[in-house]
N, C-alpha and C positions, 0 to 999 in steps of 0.2 A: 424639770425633766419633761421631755416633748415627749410626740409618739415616734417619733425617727430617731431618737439618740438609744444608742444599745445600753445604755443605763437606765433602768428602770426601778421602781418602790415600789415592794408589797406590801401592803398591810394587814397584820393579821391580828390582834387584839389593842387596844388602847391602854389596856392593864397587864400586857407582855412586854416582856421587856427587850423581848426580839421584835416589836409590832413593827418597825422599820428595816426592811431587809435589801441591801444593795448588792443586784446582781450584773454582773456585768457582761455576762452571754447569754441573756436572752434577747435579744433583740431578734424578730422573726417576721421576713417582709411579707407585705400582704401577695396574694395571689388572685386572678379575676385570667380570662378567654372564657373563645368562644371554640368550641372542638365539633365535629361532625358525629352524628352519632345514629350507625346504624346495629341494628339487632333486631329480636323476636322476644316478644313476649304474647300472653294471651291477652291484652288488652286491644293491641295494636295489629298482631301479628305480625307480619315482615313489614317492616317501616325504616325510613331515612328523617333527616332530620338534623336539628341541630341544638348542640345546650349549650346556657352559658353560665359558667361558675363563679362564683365568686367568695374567697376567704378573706376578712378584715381585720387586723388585731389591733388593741390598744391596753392602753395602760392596766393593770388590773385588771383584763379580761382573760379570762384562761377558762380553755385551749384557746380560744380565739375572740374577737368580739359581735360577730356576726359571719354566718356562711351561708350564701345562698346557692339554688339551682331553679333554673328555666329552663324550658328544654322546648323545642316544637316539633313534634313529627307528622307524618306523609304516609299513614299506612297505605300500603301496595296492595295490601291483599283486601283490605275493604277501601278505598278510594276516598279517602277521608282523614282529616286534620285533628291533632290534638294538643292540648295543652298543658304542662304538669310545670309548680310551682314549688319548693322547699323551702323552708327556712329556720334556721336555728339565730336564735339572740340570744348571748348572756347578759344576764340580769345585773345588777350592782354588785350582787355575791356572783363569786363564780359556780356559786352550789348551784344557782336554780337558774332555766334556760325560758325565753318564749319560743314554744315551736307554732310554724306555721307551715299549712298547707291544703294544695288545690290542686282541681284539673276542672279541665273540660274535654269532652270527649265528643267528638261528633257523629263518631257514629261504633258502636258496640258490638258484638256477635255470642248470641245465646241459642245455642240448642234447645229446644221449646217441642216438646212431644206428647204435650199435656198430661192433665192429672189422674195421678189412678196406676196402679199397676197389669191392669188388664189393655191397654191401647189397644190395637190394631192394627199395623202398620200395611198400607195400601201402598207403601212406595221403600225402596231403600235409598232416595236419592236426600242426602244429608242438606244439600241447599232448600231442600222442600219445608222443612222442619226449623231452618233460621228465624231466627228472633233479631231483628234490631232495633238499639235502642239509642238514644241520643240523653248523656250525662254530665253530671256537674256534681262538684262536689267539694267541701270545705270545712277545714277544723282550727282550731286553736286551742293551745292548751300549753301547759305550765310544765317544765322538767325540773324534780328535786334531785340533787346528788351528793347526798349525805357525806359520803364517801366514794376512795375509784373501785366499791364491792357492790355498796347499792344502788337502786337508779328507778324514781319513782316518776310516774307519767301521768296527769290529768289531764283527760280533752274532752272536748263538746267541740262536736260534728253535725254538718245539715248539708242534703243532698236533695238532687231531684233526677228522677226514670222518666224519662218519655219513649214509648214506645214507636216505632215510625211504619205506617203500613205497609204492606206489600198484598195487593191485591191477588197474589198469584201463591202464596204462601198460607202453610197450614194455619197460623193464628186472626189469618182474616178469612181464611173459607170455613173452616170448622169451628176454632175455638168462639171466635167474636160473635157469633152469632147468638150464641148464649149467655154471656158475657158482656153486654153493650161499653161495660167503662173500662174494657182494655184499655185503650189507644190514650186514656186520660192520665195526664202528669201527677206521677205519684213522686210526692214527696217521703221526706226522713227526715230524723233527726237522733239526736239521743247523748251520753255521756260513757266518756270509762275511764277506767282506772288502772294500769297496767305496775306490776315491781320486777325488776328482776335482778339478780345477786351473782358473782364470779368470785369466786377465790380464786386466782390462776399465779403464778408464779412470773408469766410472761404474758403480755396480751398481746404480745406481735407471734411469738413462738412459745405456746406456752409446754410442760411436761409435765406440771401433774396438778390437779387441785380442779375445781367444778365451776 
């Protein structure tokens, strides 16, 4: 049995005596382009751009055996390039997945009014008070799925902040001065652990259940 012949073999225990199951519509052609992709989000703000997808299946991989996204955008509203990565792998079982993923960000936009509740404000002009920051950032981590109810997630993640000056902006006229390792690359890093459970009835349409 190939990957292109709509006959396929699951296997499900070596001491079942169903463990050999022949189906013969499931055969499911892979999918991959490249689409245009504009929108808004607060990362980017209005940005163009483009992603490219890609779905793979093969034998005994379910839902699929690899799904990726890349994507490049052009935000408009800060003049600057970014870059986001996704990726989903099924494992040998189809219980447990490697996820992957990135970006790079070239350039960020934080409202930065500094600390304390008491400020000051000398100006109402919101570009006066921008923060930019130039990002990267990257995880990998293990997907469990017991079942299609629960769905556990381990990753370890590591990033880096660099802040970018602007001589003319509140964080280098007031904050930095006090502050000398602003402008200095700060890293991260760390782990988590995420579960999350559906009883639904429907997952495309569902009507009743959590």
């Amino acid at each position: 049995v190939s990957d292109s012949s709509p006959v396929r073999v699951y296997h499900k225990d070596k001491n079942d005596s169903t463990s050999h199951l022949y189906n013969y519509d499931t055969f499911i052609p892979d999918k991959k382009g490249i689409s245009p992709d504009i929108f808004y989000n607060n990362e980017d703000r209005i940005y163009v751009g483009l992603a490219w997808k890609m779905t793979k299946h093969k034998w005994r991989k379910l839902p699929y055996a690899y799904k990726e996204k890349f994507s490049v955008h052009y935000s408009i509203s800060q003049k600057a390039f970014s870059v986001n990565y996704d990726g989903i792998f099924t494992l040998k079982s189809y219980k447990s997945a490697l996820l992957i993923n990135g970006f790079y960000d070239q350039e960020r936009w934080t409202n930065f009014y500094g600390l304390g509740n008491e400020k000051v404000f000398t100006t109402k002009d919101v570009n006066y008070f921008r923060m930019r920051t130039e990002e990267w950032y990257g995880s990998a981590g293990l997907r469990l799925t017991p079942n299609r109810h629960h769905r556990i997630d381990a990753i370890a993640f590591y990033g880096q902040i660099r802040p970018i000056q602007d001589t003319e902006r509140f964080l280098s006229k007031i904050y930095v001065p006090n502050n000398l390792t602003t402008f200095d690359k700060n890293e991260y890093g760390g782990g988590m652990i995420t579960y999350s459970t559906s009883h639904l009835n429907d997952s495309i349409l569902p009507t009743k259940g959590i």
